[in-house]
Backbone as numpy.savetxt, mean C-alpha at the origin, in Angstrom:
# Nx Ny Nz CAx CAy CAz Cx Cy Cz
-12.14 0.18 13.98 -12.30 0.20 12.53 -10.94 0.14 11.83
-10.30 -0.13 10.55 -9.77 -0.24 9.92 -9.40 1.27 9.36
-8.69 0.72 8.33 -9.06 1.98 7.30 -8.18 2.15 5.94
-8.80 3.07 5.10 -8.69 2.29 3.72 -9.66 1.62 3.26
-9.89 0.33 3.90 -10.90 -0.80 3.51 -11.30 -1.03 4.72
-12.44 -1.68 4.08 -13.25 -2.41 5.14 -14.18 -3.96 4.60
-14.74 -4.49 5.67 -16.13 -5.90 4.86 -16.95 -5.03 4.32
-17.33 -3.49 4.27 -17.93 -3.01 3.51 -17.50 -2.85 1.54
-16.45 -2.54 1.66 -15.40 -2.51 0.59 -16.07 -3.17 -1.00
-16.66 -2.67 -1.65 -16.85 -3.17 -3.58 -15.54 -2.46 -4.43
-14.89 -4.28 -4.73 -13.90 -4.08 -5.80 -13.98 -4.02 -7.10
-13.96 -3.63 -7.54 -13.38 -3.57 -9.28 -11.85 -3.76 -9.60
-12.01 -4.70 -10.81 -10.52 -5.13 -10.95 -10.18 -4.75 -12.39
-9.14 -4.10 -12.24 -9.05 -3.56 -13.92 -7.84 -4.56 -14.44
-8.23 -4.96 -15.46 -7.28 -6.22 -16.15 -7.70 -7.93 -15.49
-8.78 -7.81 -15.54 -9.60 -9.17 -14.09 -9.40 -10.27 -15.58
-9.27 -10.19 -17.06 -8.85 -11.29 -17.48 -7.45 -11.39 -17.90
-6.76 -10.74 -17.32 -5.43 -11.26 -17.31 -4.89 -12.34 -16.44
-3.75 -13.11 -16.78 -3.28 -14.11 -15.71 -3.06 -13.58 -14.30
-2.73 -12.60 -13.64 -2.94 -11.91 -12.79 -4.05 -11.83 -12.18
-4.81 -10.65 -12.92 -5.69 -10.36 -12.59 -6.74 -11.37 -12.57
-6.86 -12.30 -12.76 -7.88 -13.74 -12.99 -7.17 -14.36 -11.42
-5.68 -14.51 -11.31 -5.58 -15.22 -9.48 -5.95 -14.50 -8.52
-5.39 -12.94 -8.65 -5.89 -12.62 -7.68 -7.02 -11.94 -6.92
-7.71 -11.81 -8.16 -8.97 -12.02 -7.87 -9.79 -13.13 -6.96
-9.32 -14.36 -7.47 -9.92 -15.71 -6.66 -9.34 -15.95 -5.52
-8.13 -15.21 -5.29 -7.71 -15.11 -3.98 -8.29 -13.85 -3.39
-8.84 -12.82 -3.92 -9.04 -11.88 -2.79 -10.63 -12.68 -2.14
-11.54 -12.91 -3.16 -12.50 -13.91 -3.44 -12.80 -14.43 -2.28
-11.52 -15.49 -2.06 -11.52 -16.52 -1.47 -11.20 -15.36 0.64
-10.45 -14.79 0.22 -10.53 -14.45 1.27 -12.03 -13.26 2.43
-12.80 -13.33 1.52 -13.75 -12.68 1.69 -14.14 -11.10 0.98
-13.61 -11.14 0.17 -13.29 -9.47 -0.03 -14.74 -9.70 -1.23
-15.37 -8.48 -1.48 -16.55 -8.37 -2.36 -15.65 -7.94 -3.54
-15.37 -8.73 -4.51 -14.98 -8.00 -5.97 -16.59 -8.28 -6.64
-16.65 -7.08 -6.93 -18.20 -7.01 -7.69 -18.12 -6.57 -8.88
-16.67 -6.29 -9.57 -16.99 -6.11 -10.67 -15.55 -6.29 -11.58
-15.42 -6.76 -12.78 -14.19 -6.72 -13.57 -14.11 -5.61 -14.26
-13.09 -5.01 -15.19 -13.01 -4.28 -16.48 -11.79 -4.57 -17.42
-11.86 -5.33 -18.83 -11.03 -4.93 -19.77 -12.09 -4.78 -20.67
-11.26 -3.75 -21.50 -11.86 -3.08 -22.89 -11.88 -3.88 -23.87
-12.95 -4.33 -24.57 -13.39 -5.44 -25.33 -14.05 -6.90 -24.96
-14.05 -6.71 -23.64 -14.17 -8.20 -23.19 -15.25 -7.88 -22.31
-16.41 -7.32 -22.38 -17.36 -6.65 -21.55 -18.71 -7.57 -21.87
-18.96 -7.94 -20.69 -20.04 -8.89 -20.93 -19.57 -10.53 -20.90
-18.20 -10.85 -20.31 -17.63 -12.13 -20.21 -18.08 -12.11 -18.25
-17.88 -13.39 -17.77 -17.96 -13.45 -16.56 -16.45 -14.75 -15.77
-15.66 -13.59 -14.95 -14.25 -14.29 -14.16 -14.57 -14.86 -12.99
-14.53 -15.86 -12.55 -14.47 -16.48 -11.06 -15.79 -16.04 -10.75
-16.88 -15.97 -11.21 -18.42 -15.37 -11.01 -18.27 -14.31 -11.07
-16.88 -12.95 -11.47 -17.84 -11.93 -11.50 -17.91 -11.29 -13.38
-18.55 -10.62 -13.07 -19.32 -9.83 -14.59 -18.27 -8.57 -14.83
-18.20 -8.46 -15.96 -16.70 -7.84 -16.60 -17.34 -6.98 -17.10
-16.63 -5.72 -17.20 -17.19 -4.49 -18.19 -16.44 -3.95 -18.95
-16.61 -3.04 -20.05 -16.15 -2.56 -20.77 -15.07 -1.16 -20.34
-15.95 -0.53 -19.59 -15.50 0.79 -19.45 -15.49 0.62 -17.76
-14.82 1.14 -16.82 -15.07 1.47 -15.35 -16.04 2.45 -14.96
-16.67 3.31 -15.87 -17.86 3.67 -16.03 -19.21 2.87 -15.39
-19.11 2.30 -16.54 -20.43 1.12 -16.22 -19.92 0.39 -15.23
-18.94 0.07 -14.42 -18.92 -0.87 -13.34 -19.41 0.17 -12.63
-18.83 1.10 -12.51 -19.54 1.67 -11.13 -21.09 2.15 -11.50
-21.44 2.50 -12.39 -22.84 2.34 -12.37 -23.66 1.01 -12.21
-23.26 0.24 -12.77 -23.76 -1.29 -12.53 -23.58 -1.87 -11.27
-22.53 -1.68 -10.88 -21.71 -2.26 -9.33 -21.69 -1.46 -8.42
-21.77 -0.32 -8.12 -21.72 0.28 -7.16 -20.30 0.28 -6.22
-19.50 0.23 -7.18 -17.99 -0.02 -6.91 -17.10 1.33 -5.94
-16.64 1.14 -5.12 -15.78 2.41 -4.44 -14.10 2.19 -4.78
-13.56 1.34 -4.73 -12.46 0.63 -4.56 -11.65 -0.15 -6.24
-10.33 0.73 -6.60 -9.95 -0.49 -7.43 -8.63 -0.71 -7.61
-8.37 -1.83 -8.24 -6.96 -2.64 -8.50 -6.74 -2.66 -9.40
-5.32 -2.24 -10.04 -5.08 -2.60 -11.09 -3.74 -3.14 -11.31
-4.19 -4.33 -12.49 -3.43 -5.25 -12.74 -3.56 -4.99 -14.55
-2.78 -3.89 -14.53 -2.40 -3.25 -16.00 -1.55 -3.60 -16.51
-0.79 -3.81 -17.93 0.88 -4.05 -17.81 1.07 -2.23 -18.11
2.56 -2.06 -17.83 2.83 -0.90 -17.78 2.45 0.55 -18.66
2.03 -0.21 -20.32 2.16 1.10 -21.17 0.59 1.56 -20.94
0.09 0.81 -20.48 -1.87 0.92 -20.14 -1.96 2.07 -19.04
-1.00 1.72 -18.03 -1.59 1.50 -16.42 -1.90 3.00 -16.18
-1.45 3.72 -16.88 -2.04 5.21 -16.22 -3.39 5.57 -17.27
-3.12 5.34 -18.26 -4.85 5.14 -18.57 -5.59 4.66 -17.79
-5.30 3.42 -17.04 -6.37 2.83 -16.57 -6.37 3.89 -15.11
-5.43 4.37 -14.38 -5.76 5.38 -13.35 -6.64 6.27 -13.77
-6.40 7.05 -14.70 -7.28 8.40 -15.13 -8.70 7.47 -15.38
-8.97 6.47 -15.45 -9.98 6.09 -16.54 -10.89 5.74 -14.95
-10.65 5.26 -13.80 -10.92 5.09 -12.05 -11.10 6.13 -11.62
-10.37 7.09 -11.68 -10.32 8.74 -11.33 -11.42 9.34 -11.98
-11.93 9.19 -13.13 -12.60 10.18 -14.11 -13.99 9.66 -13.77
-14.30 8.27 -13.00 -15.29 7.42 -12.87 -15.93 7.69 -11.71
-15.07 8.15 -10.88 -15.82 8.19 -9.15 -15.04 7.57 -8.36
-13.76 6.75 -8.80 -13.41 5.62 -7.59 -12.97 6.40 -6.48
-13.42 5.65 -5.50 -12.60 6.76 -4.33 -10.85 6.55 -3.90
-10.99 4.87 -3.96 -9.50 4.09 -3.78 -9.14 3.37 -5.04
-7.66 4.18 -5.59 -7.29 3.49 -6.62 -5.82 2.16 -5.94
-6.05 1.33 -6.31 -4.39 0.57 -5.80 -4.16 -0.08 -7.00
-2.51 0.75 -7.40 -2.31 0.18 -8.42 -0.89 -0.56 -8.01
-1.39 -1.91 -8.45 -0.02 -2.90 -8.22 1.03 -2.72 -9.53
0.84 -2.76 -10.94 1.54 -2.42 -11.92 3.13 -2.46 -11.10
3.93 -2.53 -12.01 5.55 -2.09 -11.69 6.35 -1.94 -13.05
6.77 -0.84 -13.25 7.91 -0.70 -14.47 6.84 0.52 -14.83
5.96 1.58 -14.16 5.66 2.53 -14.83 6.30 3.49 -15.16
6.77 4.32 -16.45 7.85 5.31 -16.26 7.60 6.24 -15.36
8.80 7.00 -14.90 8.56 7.98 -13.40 7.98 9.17 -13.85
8.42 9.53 -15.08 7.58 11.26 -15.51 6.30 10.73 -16.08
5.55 9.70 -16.66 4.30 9.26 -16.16 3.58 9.28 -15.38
4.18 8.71 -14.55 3.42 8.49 -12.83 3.34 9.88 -11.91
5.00 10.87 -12.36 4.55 12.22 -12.03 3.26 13.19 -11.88
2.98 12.91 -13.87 2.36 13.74 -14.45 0.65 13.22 -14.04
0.83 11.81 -13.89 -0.70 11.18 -13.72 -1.14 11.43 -12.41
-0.15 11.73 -11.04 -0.65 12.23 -9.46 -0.71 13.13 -9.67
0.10 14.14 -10.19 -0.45 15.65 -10.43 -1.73 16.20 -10.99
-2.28 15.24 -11.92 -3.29 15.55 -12.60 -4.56 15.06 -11.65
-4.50 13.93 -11.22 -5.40 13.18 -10.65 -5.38 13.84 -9.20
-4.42 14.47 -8.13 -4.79 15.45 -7.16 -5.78 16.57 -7.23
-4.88 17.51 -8.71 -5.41 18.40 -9.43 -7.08 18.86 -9.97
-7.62 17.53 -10.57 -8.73 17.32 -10.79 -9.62 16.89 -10.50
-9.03 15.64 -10.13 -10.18 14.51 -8.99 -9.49 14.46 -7.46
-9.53 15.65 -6.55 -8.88 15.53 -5.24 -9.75 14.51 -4.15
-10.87 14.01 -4.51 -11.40 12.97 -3.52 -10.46 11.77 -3.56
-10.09 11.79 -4.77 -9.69 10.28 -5.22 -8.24 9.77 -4.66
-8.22 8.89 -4.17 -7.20 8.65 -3.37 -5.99 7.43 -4.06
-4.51 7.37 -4.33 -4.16 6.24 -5.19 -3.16 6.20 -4.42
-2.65 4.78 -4.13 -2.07 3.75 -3.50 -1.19 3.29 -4.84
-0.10 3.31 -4.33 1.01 2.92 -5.17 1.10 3.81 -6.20
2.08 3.56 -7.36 2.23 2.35 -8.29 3.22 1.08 -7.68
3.46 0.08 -8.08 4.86 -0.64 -7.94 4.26 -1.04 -6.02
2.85 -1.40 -5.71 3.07 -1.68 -4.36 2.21 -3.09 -4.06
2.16 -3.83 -3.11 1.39 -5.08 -2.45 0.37 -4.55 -2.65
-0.77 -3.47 -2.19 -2.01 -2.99 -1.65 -2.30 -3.30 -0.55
-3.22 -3.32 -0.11 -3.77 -3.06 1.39 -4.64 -4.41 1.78
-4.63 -4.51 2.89 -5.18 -5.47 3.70 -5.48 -5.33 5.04
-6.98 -5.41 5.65 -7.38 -5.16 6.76 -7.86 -6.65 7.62
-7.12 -7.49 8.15 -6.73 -8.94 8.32 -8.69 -9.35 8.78
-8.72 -10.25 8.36 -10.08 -10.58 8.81 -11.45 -10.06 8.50
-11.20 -9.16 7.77 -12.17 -7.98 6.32 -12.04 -8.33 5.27
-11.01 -7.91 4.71 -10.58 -7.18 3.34 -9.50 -7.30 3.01
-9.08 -7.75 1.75 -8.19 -7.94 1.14 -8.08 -7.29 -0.46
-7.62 -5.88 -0.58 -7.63 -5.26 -1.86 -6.05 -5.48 -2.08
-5.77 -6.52 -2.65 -3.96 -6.98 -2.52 -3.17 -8.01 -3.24
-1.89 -8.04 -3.18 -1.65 -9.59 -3.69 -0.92 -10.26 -2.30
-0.90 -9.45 -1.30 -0.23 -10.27 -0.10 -0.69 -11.77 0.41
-0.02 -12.60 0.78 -0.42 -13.74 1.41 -0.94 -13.56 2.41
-2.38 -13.45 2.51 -3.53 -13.38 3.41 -3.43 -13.79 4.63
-2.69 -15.19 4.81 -2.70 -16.63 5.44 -1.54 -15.71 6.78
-0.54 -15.30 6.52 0.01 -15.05 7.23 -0.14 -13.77 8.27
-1.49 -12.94 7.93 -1.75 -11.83 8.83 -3.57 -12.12 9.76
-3.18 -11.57 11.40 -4.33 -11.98 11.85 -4.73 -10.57 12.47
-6.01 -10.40 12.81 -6.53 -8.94 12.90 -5.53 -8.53 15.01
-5.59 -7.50 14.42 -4.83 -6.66 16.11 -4.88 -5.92 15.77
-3.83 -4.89 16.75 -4.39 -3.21 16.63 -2.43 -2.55 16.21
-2.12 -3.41 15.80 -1.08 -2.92 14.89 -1.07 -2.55 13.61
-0.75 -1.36 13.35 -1.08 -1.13 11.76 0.38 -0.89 10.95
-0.06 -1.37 9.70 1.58 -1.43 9.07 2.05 -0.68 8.09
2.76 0.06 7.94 2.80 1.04 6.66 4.44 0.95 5.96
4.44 0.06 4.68 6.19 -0.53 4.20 6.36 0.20 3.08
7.41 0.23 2.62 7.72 0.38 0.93 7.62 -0.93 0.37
7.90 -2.06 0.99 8.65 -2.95 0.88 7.84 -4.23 1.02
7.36 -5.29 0.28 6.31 -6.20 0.04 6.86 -7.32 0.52
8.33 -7.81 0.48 8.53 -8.78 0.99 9.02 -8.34 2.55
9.66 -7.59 3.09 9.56 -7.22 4.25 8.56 -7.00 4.65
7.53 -6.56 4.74 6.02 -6.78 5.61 5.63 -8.18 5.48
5.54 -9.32 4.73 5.59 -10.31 4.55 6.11 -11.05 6.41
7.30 -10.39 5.84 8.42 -11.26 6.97 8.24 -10.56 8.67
8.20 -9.79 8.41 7.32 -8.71 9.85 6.35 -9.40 10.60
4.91 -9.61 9.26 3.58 -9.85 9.76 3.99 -11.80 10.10
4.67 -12.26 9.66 5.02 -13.49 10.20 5.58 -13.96 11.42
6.47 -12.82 11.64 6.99 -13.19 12.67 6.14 -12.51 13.73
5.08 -11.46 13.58 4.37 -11.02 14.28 3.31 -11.67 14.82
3.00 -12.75 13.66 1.97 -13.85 13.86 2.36 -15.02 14.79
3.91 -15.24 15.06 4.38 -16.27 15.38 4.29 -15.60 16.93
4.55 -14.20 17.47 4.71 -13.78 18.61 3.32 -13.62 19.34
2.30 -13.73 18.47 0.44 -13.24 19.22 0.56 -12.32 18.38
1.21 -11.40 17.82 0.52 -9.81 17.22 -0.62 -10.06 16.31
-1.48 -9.17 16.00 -2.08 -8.88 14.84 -1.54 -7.15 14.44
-2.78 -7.32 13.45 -2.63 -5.80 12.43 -4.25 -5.53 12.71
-4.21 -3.84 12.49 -5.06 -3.45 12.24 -5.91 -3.61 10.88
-4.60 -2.85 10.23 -4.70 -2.24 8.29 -2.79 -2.63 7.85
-2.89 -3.16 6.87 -1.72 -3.34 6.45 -1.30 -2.41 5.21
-0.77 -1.42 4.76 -0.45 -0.72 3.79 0.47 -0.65 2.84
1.39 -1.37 2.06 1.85 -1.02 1.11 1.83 -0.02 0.50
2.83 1.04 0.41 2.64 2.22 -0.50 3.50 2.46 -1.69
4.66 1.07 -1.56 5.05 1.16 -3.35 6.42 1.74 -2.83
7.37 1.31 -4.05 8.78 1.74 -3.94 9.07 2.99 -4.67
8.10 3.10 -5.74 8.74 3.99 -6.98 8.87 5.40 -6.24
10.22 5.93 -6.76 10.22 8.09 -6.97 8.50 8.05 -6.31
7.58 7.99 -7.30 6.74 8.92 -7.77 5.62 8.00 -7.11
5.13 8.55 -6.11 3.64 7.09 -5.25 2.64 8.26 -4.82
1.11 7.42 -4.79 0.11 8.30 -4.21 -0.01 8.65 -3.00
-0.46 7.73 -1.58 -0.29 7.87 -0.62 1.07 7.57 -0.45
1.64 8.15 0.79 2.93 8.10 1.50 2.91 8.26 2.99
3.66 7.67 3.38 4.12 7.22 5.04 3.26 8.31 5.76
3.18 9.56 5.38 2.69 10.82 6.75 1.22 10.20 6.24
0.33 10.09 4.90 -1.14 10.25 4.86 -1.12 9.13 5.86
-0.67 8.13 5.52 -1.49 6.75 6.25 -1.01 6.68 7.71
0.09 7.34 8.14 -0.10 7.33 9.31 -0.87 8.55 9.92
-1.65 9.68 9.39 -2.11 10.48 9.73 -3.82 9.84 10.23
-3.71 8.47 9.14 -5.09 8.18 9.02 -5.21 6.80 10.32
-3.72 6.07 10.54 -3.60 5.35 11.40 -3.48 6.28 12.79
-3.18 7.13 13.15 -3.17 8.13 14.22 -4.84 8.26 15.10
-6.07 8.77 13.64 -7.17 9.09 14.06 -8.01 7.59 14.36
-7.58 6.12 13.99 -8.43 5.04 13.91 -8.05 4.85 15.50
-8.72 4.41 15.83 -9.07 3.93 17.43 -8.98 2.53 17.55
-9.09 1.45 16.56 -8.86 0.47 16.46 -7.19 0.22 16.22
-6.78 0.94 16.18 -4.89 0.82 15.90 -4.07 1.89 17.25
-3.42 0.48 17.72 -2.72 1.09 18.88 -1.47 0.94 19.20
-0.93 0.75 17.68 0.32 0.47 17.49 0.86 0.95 16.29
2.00 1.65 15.56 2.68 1.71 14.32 3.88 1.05 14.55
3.70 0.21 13.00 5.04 -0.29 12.59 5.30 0.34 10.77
6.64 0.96 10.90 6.94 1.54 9.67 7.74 1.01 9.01
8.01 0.33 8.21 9.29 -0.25 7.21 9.41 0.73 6.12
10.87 1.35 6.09 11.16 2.22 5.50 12.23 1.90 4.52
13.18 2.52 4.20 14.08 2.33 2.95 15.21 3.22 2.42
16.10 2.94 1.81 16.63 4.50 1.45 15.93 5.03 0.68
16.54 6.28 0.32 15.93 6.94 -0.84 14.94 7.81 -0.57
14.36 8.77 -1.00 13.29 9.79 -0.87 13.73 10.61 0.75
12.46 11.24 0.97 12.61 11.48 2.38 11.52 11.40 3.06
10.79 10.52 2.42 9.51 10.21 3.28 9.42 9.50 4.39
10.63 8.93 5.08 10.57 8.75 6.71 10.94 9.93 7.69
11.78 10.90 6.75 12.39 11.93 7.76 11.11 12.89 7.73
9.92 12.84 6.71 8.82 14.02 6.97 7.93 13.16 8.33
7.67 11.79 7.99 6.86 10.36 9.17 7.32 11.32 10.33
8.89 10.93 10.62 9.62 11.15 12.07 8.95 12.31 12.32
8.93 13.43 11.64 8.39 14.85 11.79 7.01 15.19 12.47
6.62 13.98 12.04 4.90 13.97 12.50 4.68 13.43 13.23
5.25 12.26 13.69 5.34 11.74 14.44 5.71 12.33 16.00
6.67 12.97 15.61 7.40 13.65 16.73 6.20 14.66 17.37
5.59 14.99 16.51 4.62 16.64 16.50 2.93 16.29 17.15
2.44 15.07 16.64 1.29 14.43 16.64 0.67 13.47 17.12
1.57 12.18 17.10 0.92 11.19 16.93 1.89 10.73 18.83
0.94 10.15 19.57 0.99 9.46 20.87 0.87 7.95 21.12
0.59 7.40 20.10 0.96 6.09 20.16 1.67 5.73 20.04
2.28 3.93 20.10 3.72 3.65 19.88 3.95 3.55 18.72
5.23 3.81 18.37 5.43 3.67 16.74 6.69 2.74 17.19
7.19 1.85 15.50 8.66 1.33 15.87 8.79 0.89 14.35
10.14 1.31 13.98 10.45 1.63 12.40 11.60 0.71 12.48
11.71 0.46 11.12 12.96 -0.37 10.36 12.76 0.22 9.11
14.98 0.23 8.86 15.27 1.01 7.52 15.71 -0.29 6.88
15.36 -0.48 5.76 16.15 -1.41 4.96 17.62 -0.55 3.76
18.43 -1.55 3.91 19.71 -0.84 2.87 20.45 -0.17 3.71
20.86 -0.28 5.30 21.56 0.38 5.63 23.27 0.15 5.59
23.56 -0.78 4.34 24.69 -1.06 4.02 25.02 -0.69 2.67
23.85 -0.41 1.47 23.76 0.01 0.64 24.82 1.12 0.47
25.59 1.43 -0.89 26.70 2.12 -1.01 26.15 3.12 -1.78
26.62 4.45 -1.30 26.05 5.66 -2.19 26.37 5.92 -3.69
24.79 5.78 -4.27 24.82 6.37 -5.83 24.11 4.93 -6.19
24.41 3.61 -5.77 23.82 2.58 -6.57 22.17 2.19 -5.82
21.43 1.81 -6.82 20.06 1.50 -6.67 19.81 0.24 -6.19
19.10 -0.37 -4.94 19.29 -1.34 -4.18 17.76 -1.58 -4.21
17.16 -2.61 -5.08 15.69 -2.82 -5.11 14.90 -2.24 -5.97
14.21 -1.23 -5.00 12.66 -0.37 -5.17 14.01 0.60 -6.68
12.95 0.96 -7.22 13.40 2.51 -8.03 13.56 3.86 -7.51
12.84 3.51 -6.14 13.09 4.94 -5.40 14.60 4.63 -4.36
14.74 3.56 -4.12 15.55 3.24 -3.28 17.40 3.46 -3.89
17.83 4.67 -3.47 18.81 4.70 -4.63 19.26 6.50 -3.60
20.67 6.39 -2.94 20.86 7.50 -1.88 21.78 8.15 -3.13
21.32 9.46 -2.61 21.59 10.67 -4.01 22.61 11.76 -2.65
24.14 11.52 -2.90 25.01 12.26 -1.76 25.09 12.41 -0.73
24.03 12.83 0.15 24.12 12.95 1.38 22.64 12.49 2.12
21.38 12.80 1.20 20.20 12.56 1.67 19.37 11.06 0.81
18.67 10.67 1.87 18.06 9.40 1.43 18.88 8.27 2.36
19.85 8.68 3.21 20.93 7.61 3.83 20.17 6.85 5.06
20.63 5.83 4.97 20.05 5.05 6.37 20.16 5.96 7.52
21.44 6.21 7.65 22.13 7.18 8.52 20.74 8.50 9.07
20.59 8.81 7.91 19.69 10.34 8.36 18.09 9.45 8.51
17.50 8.53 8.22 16.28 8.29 8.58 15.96 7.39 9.67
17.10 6.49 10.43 18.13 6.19 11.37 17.80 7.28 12.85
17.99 8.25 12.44 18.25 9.52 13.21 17.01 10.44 13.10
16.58 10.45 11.94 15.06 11.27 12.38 14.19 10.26 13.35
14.17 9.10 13.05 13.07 8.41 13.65 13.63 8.60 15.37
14.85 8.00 15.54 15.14 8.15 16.90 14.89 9.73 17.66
15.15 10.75 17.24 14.84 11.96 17.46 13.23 11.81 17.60
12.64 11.48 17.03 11.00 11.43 17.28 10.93 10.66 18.19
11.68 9.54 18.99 11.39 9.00 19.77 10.81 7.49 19.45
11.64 7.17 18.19 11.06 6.23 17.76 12.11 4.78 17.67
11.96 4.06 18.63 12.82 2.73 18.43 12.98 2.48 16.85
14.34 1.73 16.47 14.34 1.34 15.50 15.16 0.29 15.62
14.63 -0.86 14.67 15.17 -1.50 14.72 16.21 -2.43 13.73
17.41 -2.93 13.97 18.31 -3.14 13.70 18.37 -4.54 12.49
17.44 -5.05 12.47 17.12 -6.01 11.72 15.18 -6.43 11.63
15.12 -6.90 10.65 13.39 -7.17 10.40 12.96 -8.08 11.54
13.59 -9.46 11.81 13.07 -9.97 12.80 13.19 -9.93 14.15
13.74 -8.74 14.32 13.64 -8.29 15.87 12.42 -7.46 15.84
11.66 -7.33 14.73 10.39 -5.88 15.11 9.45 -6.69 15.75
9.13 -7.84 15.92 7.98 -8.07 16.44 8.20 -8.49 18.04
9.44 -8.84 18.47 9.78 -9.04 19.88 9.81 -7.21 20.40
10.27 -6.39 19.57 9.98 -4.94 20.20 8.83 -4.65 20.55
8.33 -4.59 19.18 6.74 -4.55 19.23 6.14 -5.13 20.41
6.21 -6.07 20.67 5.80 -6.87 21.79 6.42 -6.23 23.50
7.39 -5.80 23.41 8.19 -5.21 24.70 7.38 -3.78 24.83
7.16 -3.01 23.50 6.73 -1.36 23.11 5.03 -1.83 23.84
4.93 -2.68 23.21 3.06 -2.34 23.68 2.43 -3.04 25.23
């Protein structure tokens, strides 16, 4: 099994008539994924790429029977539109958005843990998820990932890109592909999804693309080290990056001593975790590891 998503999976797309939200829709569409339902406010009762648009995310999920959603908000919306998924029932929010302010996005996971703890949110500022040969709740290029029992968990949208390519070029597949977003401030992070890639039986492999900044590879390594018995094999991006300046993501940005390539470098190896030295060597490891 996958996880996250599945061919079971009903999407709702919040902002489904925006230029965005109108492609990638017809691309998730196209790739098999059930979007069963749209939402912008005022435009309820229009119909995108065949599907039926609503007013409120309310009525989609009463009408649609929706679990799952995307949003393709522009920034001053986008946490309305979280609380507005959250307050509704969704179980999976993925919000692609980017440029949300950070004491926003703070205040909106705190609240949304706080109140609605079923509800689960993916990103802000991330690809979304993809379970190769299922499901596609995402904007990733579909074309380039094929189903295996590797599962992928990045900050980083164009590096998994370049991973799952060269992984494709070696035989690999993926299990579940994860994006969890660059920003400070994200819903899921590296330990949930690999906690959740640990228990799937269909994934018999981790690959982690990590980053400076935060310390959410040095808590991974931690769990890793403690828990998890499968193979894992990580890459840091920015390990030339100079301390104090921001290199990419908004989270990606080493604050004195912690957040350094150097220290997440070193937790992972301490867990026992190959790392590797450049992006397109992960899939010849990968390949040696499994």
């Amino acid at each position: 099994m996958s996880i996250l998503i599945d061919s079971s999976t009903r999407v709702l797309v919040q902002g489904i008539t925006g230029r965005e939200g109108e492609y990638h829709t017809r691309q998730m569409m196209e790739y098999g994924t059930t979007v069963a339902a749209g939402c912008t406010p005022g435009k309820g009762g229009r119909v995108v790429n065949g599907v039926p648009v609503f007013n409120t995310v309310e009525e989609a999920v009463r009408q649609e029977n929706v679990d799952t959603s995307i949003i393709f908000v522009p920034p001053k919306a986008a946490v309305d539109a979280l609380y507005e998924a959250a307050d509704a029932g969704i179980e999976l929010i993925i919000c692609i958005t980017e440029g949300i302010p950070a004491l926003d996005m703070m205040q909106a996971l705190r609240k949304i843990r706080t109140f609605r703890p079923a509800t689960r949110v993916l990103g802000p500022n991330c690809p979304g998820v993809i379970s190769p040969g299922r499901c596609s709740v995402s904007i990733m290029p579909a074309r380039i990932f094929r189903p295996g029992g590797v599962g992928i968990i990045s900050r980083s949208g164009t590096l998994t890109y370049q991973v799952a390519y060269n992984m494709l070029q070696a035989g690999i597949g993926q299990s579940t592909v994860v994006g969890v977003g660059g920003d400070p401030f994200i819903g899921l992070r590296f330990i949930d999804v690999l906690q959740a890639f640990n228990a799937d039986d269909e994934t018999t492999a981790v690959c982690i693309i990590g980053e400076i900044g935060g310390s959410d590879e040095e808590e991974a390594a931690e769990y890793i080290k403690e828990s998890v018995r499968k193979p894992v094999i990580a890459y840091v991006a920015g390990q030339t990056a100079p301390p104090g300046k921001r290199m990419g993501h908004a989270g990606a940005i080493v604050a004195a001593s912690t957040g350094t390539a150097e220290s997440k470098i070193k937790a992972f190896e301490d867990a026992g975790v190959p790392v590797g030295k450049a992006p397109y060597l992960i899939a010849g490891m990968l390949r040696t590891l499994m």
